[in-house]
PDB file of N, CA, C and O in Angstrom:
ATOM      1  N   UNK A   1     -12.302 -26.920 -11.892  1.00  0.00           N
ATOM      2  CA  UNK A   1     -11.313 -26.748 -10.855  1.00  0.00           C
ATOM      3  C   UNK A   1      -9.906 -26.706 -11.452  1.00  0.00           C
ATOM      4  O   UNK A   1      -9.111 -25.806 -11.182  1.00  0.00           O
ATOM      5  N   UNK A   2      -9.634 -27.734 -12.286  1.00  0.00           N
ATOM      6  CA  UNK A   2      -8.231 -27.436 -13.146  1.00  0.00           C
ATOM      7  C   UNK A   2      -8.071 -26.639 -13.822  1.00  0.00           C
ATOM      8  O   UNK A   2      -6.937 -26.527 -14.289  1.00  0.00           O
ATOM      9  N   UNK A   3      -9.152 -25.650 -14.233  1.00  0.00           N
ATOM     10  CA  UNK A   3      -9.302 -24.226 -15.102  1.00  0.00           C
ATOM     11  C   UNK A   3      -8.779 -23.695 -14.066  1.00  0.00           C
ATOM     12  O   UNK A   3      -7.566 -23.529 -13.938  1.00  0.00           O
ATOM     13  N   UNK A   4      -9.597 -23.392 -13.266  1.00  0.00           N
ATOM     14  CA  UNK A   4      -9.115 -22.420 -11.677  1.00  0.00           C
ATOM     15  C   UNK A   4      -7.439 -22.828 -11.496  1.00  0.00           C
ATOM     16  O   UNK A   4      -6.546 -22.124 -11.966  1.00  0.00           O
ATOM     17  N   UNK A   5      -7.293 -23.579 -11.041  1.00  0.00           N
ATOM     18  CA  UNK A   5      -5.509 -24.088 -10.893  1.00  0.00           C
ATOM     19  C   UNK A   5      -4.775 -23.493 -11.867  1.00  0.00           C
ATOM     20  O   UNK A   5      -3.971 -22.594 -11.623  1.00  0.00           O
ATOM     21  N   UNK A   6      -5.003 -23.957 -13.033  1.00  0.00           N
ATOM     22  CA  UNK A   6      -3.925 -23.128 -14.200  1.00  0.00           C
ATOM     23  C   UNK A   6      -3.833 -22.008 -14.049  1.00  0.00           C
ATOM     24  O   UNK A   6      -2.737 -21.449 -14.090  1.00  0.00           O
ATOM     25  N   UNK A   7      -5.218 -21.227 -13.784  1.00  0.00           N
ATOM     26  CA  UNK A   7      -5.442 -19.791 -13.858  1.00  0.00           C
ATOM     27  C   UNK A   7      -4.624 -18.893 -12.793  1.00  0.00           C
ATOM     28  O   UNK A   7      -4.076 -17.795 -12.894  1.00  0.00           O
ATOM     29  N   UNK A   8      -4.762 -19.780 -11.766  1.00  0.00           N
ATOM     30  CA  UNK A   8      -3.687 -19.245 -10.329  1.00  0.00           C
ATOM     31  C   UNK A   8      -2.666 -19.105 -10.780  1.00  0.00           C
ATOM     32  O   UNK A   8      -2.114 -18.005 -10.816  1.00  0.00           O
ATOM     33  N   UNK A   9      -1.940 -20.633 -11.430  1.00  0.00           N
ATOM     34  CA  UNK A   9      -0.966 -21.059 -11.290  1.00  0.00           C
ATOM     35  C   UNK A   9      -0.269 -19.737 -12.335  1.00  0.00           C
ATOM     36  O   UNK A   9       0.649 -19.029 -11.920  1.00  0.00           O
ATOM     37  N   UNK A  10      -0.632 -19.639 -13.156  1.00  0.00           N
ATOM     38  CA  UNK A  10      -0.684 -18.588 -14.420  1.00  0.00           C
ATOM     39  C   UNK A  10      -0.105 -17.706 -13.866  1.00  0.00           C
ATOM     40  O   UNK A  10       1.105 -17.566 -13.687  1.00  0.00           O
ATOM     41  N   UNK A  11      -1.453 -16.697 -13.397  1.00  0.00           N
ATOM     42  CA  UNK A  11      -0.936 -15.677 -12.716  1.00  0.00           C
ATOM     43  C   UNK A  11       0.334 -15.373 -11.678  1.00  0.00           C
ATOM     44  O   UNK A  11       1.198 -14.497 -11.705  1.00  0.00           O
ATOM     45  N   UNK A  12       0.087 -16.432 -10.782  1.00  0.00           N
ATOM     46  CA  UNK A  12       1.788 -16.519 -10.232  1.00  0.00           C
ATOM     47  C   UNK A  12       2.995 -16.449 -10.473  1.00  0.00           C
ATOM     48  O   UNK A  12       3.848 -15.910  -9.768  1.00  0.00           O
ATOM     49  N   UNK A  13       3.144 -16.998 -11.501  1.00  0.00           N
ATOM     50  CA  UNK A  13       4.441 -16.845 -12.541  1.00  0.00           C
ATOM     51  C   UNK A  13       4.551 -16.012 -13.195  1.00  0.00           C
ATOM     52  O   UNK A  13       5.725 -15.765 -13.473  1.00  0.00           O
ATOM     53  N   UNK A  14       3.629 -15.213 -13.747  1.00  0.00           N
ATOM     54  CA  UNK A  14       3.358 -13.983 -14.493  1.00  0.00           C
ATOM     55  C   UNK A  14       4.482 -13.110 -13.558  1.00  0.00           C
ATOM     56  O   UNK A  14       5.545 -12.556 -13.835  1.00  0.00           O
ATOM     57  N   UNK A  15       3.541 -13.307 -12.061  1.00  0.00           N
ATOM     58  CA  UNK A  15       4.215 -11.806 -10.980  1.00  0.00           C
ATOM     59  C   UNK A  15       5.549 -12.558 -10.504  1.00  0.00           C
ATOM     60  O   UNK A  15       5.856 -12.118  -9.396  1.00  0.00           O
ATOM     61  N   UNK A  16       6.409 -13.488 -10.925  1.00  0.00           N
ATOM     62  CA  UNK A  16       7.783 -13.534 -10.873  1.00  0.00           C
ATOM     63  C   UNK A  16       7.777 -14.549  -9.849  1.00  0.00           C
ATOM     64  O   UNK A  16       8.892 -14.734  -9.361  1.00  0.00           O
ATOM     65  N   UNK A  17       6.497 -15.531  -9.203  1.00  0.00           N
ATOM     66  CA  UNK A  17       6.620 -16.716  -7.696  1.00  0.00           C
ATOM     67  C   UNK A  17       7.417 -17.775  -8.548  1.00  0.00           C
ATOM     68  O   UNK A  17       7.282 -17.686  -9.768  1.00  0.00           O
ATOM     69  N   UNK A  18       8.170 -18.690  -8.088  1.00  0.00           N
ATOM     70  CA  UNK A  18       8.463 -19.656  -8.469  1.00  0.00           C
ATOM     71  C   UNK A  18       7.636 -20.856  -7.421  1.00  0.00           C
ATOM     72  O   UNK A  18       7.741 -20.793  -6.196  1.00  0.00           O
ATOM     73  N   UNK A  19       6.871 -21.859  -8.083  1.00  0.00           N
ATOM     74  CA  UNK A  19       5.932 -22.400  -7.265  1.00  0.00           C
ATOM     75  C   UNK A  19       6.679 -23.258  -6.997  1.00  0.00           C
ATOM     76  O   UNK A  19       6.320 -23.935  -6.033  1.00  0.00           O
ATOM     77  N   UNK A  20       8.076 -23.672  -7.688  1.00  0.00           N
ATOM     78  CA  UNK A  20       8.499 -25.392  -6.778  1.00  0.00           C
ATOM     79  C   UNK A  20       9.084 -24.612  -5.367  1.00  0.00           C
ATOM     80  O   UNK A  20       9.235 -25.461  -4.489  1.00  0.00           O
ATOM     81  N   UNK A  21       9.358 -23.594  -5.021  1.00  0.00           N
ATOM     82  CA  UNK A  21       9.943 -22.952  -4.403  1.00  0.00           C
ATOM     83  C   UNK A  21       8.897 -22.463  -3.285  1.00  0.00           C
ATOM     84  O   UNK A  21       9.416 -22.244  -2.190  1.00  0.00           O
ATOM     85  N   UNK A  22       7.865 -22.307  -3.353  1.00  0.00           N
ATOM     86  CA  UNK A  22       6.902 -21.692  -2.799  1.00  0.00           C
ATOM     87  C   UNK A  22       6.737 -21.792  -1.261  1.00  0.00           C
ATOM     88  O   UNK A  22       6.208 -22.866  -0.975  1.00  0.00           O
ATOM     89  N   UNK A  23       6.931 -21.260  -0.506  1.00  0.00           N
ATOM     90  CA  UNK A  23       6.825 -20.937   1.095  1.00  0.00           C
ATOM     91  C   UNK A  23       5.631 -20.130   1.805  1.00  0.00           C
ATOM     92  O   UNK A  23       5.643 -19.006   2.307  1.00  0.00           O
ATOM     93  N   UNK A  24       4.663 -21.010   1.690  1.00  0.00           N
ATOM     94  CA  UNK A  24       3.372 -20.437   2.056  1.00  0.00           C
ATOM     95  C   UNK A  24       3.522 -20.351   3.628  1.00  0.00           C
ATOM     96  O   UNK A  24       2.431 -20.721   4.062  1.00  0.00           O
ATOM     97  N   UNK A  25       4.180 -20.104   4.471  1.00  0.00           N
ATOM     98  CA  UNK A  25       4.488 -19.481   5.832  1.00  0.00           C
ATOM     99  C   UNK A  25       4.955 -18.533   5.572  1.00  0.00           C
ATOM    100  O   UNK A  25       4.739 -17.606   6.352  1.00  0.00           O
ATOM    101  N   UNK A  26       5.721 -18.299   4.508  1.00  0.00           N
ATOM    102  CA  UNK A  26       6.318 -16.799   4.498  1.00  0.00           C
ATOM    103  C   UNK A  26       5.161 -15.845   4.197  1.00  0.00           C
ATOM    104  O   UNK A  26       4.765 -14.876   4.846  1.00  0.00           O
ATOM    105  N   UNK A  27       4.673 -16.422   2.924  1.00  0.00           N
ATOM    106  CA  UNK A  27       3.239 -15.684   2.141  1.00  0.00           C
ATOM    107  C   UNK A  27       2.095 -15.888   3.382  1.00  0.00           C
ATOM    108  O   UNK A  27       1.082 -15.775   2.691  1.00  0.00           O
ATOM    109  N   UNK A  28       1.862 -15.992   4.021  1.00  0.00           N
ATOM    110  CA  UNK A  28       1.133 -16.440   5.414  1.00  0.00           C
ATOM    111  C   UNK A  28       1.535 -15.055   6.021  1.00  0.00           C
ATOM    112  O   UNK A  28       0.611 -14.245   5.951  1.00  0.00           O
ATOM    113  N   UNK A  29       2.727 -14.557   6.624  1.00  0.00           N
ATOM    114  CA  UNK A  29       3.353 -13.933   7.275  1.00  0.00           C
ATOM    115  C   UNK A  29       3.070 -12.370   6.318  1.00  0.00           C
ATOM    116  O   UNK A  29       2.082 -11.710   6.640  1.00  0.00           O
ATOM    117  N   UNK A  30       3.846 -11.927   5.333  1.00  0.00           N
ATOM    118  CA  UNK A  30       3.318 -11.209   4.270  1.00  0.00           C
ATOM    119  C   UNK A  30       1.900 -10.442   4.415  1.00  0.00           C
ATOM    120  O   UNK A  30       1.484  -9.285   4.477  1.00  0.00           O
ATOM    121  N   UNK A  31       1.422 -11.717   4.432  1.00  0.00           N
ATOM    122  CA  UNK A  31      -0.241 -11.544   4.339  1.00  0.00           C
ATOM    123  C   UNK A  31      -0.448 -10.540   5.848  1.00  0.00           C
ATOM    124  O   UNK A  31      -1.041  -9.491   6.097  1.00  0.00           O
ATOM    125  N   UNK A  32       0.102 -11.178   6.369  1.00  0.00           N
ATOM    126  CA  UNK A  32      -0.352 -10.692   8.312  1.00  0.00           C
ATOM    127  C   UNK A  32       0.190  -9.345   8.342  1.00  0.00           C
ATOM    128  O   UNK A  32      -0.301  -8.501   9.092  1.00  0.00           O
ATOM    129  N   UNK A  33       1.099  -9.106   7.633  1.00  0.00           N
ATOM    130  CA  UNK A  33       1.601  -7.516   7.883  1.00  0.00           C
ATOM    131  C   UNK A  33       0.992  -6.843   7.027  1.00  0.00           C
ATOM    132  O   UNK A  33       0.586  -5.748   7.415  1.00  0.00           O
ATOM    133  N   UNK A  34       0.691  -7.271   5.477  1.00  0.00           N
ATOM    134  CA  UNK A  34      -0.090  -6.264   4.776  1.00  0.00           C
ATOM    135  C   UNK A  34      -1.478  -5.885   4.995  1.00  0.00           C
ATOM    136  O   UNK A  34      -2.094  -5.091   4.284  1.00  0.00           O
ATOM    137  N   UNK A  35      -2.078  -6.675   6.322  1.00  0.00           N
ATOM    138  CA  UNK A  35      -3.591  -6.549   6.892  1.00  0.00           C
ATOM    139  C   UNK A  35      -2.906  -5.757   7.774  1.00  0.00           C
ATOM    140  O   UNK A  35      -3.281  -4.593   7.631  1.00  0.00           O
ATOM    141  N   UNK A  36      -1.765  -5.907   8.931  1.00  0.00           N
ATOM    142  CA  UNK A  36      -1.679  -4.951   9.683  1.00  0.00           C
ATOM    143  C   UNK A  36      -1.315  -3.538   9.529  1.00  0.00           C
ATOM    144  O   UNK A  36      -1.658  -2.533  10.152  1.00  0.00           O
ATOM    145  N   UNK A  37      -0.441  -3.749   8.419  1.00  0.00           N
ATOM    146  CA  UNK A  37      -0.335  -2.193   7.346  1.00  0.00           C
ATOM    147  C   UNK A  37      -1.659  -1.103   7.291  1.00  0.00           C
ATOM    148  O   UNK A  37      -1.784  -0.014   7.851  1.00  0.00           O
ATOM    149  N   UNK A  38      -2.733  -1.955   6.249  1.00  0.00           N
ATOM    150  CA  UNK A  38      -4.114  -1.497   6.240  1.00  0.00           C
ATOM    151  C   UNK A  38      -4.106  -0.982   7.140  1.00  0.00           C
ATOM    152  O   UNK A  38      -3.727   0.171   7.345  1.00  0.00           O
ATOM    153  N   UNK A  39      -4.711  -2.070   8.179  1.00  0.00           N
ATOM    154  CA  UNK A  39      -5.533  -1.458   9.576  1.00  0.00           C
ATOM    155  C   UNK A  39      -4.521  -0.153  10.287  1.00  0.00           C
ATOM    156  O   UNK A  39      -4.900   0.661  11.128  1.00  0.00           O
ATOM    157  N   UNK A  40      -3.476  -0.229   9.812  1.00  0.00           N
ATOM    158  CA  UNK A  40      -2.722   1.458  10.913  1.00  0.00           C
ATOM    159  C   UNK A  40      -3.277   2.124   9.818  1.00  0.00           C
ATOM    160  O   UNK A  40      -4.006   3.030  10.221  1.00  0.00           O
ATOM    161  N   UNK A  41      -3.230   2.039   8.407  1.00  0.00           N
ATOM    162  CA  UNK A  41      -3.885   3.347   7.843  1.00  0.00           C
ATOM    163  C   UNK A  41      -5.037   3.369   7.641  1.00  0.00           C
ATOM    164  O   UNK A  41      -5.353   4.426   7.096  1.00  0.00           O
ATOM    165  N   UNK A  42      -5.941   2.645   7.828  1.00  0.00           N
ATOM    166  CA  UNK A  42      -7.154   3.014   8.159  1.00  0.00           C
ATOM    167  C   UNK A  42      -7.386   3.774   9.391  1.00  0.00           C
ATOM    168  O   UNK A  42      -8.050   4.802   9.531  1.00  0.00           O
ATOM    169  N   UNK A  43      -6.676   3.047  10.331  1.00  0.00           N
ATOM    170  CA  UNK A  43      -6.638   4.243  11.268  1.00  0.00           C
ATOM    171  C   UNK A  43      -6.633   5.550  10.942  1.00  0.00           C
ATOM    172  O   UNK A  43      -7.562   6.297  10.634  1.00  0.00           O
ATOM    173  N   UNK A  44      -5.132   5.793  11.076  1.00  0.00           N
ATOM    174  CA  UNK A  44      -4.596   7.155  10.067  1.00  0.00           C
ATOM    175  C   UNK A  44      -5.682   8.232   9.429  1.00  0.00           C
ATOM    176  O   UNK A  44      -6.115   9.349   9.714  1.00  0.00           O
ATOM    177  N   UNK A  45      -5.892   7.073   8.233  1.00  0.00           N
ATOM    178  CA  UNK A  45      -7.520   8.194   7.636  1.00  0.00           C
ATOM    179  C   UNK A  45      -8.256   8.549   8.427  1.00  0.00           C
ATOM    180  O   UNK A  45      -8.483   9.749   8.578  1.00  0.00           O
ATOM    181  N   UNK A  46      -8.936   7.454   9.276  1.00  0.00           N
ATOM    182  CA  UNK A  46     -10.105   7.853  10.101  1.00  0.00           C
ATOM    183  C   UNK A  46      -9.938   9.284  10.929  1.00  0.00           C
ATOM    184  O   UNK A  46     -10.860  10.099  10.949  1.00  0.00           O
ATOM    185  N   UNK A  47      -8.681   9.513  11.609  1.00  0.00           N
ATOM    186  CA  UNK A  47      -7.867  10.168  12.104  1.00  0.00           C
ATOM    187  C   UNK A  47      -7.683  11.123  11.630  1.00  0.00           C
ATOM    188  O   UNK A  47      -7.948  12.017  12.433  1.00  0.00           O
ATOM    189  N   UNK A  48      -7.324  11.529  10.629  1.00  0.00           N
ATOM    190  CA  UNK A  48      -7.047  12.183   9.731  1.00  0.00           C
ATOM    191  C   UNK A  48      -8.709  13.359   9.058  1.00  0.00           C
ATOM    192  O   UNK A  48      -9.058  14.517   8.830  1.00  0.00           O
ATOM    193  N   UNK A  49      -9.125  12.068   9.040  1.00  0.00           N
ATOM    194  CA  UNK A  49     -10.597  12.897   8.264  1.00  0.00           C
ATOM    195  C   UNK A  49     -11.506  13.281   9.467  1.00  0.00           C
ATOM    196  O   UNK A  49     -12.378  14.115   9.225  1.00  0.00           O
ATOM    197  N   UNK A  50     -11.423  12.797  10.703  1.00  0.00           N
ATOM    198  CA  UNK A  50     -11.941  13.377  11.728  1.00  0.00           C
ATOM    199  C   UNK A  50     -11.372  14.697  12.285  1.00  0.00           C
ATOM    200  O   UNK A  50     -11.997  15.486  12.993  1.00  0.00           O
ATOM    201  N   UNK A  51      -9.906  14.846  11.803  1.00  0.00           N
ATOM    202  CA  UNK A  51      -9.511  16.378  12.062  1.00  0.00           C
ATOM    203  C   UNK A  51     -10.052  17.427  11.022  1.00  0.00           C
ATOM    204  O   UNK A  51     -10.691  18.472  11.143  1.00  0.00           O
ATOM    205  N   UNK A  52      -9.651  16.880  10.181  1.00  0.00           N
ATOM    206  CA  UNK A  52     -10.808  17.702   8.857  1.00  0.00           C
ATOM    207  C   UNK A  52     -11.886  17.955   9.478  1.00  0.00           C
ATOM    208  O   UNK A  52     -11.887  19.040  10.059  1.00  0.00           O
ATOM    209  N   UNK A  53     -12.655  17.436   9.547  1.00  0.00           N
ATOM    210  CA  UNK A  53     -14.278  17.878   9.688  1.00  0.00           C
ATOM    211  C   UNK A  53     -13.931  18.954  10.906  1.00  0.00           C
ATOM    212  O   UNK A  53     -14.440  20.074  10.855  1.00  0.00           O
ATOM    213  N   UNK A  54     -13.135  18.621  11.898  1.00  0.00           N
ATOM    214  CA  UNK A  54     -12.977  19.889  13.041  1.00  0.00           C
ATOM    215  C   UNK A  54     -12.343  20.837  12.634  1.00  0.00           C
ATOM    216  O   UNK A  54     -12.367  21.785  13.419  1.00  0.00           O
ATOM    217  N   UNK A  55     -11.744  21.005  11.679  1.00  0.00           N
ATOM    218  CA  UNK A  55     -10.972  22.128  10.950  1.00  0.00           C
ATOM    219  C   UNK A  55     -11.810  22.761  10.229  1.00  0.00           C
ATOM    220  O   UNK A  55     -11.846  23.991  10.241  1.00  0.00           O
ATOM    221  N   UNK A  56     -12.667  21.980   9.444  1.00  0.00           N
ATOM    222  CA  UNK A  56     -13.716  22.728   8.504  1.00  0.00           C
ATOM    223  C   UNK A  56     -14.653  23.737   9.587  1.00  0.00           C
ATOM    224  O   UNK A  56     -14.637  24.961   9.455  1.00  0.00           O
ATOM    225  N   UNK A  57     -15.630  22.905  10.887  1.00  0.00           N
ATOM    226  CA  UNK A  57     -15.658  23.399  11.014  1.00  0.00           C
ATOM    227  C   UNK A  57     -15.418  24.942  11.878  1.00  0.00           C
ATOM    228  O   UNK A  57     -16.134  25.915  12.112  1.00  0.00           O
ATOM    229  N   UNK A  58     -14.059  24.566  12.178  1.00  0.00           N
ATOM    230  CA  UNK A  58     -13.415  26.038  12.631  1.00  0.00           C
ATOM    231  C   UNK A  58     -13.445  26.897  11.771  1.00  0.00           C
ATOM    232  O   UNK A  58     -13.818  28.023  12.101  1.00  0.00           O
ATOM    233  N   UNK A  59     -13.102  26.658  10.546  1.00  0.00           N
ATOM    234  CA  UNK A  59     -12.922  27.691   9.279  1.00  0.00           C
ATOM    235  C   UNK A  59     -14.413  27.960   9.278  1.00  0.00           C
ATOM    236  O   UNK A  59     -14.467  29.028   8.668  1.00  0.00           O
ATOM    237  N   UNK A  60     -15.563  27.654   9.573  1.00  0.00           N
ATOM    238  CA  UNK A  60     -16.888  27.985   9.244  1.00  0.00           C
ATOM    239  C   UNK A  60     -17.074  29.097  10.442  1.00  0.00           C
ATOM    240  O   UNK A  60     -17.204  30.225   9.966  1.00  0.00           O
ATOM    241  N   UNK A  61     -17.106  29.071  11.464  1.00  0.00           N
ATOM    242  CA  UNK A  61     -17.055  29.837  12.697  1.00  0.00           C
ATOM    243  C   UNK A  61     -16.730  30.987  12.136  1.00  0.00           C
ATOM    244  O   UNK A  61     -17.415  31.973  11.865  1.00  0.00           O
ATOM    245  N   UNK A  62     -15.020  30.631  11.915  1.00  0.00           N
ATOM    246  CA  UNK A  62     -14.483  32.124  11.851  1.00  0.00           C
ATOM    247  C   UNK A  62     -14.782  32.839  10.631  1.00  0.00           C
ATOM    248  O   UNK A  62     -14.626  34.060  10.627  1.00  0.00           O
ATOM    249  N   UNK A  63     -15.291  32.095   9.338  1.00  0.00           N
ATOM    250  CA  UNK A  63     -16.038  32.921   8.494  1.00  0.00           C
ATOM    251  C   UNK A  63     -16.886  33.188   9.082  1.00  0.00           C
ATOM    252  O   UNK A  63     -17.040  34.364   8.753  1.00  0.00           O
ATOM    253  N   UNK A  64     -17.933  32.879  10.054  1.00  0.00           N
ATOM    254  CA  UNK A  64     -18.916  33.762  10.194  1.00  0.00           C
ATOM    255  C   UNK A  64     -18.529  34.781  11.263  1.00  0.00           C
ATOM    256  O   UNK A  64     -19.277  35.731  11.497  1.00  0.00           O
ATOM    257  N   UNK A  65     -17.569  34.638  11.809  1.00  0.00           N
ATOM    258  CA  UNK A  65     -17.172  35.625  13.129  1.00  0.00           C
ATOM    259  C   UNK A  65     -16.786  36.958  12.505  1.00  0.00           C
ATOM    260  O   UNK A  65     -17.063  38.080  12.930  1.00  0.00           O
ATOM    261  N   UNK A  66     -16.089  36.627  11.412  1.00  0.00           N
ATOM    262  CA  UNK A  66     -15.437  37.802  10.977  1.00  0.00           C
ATOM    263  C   UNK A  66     -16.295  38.278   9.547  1.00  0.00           C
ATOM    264  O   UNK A  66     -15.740  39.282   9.102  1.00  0.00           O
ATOM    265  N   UNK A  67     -17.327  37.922   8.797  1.00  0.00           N
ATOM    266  CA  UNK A  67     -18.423  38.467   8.757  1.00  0.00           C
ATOM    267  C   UNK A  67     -19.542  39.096   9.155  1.00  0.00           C
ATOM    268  O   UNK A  67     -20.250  39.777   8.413  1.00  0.00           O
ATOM    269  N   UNK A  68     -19.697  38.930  10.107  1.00  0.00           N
ATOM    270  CA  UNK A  68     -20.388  39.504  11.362  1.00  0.00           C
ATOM    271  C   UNK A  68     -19.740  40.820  11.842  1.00  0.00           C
ATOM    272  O   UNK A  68     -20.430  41.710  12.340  1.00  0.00           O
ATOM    273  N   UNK A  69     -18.473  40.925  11.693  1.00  0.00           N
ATOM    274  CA  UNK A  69     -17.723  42.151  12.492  1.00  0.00           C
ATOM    275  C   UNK A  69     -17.165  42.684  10.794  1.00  0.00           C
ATOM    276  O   UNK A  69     -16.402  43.644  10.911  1.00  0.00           O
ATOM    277  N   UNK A  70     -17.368  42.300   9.415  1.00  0.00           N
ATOM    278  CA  UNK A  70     -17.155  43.386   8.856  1.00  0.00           C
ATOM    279  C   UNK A  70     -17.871  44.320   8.618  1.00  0.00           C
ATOM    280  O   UNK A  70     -17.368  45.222   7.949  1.00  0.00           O
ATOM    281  N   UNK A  71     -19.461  44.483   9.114  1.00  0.00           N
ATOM    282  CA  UNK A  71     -19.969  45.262   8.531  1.00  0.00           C
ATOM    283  C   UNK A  71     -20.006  46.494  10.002  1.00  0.00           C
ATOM    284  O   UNK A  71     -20.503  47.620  10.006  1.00  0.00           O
ATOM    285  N   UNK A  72     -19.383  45.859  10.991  1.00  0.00           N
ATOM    286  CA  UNK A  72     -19.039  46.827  12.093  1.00  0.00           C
ATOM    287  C   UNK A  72     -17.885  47.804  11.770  1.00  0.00           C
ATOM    288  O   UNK A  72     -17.829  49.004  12.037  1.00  0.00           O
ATOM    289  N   UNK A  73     -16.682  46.778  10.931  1.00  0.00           N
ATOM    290  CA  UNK A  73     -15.524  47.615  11.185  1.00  0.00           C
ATOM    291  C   UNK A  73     -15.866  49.277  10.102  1.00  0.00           C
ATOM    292  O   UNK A  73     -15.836  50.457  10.450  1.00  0.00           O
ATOM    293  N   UNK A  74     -16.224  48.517   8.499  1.00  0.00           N
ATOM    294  CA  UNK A  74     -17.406  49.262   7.874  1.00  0.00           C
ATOM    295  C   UNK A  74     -17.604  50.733   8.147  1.00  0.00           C
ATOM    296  O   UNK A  74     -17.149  51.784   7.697  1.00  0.00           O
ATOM    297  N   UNK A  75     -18.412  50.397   9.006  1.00  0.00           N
ATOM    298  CA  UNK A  75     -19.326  51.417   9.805  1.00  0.00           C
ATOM    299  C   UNK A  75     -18.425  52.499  10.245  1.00  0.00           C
ATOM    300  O   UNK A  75     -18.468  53.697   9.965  1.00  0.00           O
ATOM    301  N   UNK A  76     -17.413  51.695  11.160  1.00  0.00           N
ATOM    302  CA  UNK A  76     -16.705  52.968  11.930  1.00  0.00           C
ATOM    303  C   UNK A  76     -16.008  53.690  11.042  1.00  0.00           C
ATOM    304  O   UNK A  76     -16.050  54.921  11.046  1.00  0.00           O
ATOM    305  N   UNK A  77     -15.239  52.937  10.120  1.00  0.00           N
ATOM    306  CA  UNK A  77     -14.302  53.831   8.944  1.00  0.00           C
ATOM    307  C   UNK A  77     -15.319  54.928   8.618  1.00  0.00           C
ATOM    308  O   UNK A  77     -15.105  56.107   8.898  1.00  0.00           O
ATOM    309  N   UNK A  78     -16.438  54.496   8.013  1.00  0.00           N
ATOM    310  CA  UNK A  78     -17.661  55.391   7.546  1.00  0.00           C
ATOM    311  C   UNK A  78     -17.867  56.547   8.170  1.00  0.00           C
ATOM    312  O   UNK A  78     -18.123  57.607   7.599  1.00  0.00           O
ATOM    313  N   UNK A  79     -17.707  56.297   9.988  1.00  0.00           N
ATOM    314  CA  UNK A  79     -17.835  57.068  10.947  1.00  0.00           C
ATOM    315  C   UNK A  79     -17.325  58.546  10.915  1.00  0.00           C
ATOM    316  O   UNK A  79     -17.669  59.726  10.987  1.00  0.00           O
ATOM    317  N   UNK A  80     -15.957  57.429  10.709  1.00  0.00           N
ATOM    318  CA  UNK A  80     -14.619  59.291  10.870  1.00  0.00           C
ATOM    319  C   UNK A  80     -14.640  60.126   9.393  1.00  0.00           C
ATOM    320  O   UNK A  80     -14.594  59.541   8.311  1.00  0.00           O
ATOM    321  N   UNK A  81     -14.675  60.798   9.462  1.00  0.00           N
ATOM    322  CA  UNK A  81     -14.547  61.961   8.503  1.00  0.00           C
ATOM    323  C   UNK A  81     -13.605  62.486   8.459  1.00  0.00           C
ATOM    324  O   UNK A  81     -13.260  63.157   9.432  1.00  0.00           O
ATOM    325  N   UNK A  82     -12.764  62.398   7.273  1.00  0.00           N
ATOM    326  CA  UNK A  82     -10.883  63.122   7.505  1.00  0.00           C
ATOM    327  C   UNK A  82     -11.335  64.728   8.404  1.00  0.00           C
ATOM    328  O   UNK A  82     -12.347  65.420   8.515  1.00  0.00           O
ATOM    329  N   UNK A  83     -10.344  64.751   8.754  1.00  0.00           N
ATOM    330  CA  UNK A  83      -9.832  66.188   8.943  1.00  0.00           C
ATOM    331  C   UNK A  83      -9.296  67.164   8.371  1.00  0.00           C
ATOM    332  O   UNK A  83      -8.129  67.296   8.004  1.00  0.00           O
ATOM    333  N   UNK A  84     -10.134  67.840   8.295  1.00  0.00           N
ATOM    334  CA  UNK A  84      -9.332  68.837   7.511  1.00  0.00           C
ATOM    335  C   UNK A  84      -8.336  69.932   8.014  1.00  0.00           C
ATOM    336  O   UNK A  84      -7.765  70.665   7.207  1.00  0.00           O
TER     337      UNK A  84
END
């Protein structure tokens, strides 16, 4: 357990905390916004990647819509014969 303690304690000071100083309501508080941070961008993504998939597949549609009608348009060019 005093391994563990140093090891905290270590690291803390490393990232610049001063522990006689330490305000674990603030770091409490911190904490509560960087979970509420997350959770809006998790949102966000979810959001985000659910428009994707409806975009993809629109782009799939209209590749096939307009595959479907090139071998029509094709055809008609084929159709006309200049004039002479």
């Amino acid at each position: 357990q005093i391994i563990l303690f140093a090891g905290a304690e270590h690291i803390l000071q490393e990232n610049g905390m001063d522990l006689k100083h330490l305000n674990s309501n603030k770091l409490q508080e911190q904490i509560a916004d960087l979970i509420s941070r997350k959770e809006s961008l998790n949102t966000q993504y979810v959001s985000f990647k659910q428009e994707i998939k409806e975009l993809e597949l629109i782009h799939q549609n209209l590749s096939k819509y307009l595959k479907q009608d090139a071998p029509e348009i094709q055809r008609s060019s084929h159709n006309k014969l200049p004039s002479l």
